[in-house]
C-alpha positions, 0 to 999 in steps of 0.5 A: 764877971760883967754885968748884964743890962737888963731890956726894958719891956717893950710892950709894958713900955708903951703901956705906961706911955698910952695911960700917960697920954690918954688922948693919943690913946682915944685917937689911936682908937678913933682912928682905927674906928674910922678905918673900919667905918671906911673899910664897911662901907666900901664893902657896902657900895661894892655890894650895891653896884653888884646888885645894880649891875644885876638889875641893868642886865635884867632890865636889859633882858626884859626889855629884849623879850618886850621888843620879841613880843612886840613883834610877835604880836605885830606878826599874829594880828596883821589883817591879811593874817587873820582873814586867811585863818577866817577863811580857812579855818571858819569857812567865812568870807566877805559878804557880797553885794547880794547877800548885804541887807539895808534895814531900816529903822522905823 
């Protein structure tokens, strides 16, 4: 009969090696640390150039809608504008030259 060689264990091979060197230990686990801090905080910055690009394109909507008001506005207060609407819907016109009084003042 031949003998059979018996595998060592892996896992509790490297066990004994870790607890024999506790600072690879400690780095193993910083190392892993910093990866997750770098994996956060990329996730953060994504999350905030979303959130600014939501912004620039509200700003740009807004500042679209300002530019109609302003026009609008300009539309609704011209002079010719607002005399038709006088004369039409209040019956008011220009006084004339007969109808001004000077009054003075004692």
């Amino acid at each position: 009969m031949t003998k059979i060689e018996r595998q060592p264990d892996l896992a509790m091979t490297v066990l004994t090696d870790l607890f024999r060197h506790p600072w690879i230990l400690l780095l193993s686990i910083l190392c892993v640390g910093s990866a997750f801090g770098v994996v956060l905080t990329s996730h953060h910055a994504r999350l905030q150039n979303i959130l600014l690009e939501r912004q620039l394109a509200e700003r740009d909507r807004l500042e679209v809608e300002w530019r109609h008001l302003l026009l609008e506005e300009n539309a609704l207060s011209e002079h010719s504008r607002i005399s038709r609407l006088a004369e039409q819907q209040l019956q008011m016109h220009a006084p004339t030259a007969k109808d001004e009084r000077v009054v003075r003042l004692p």
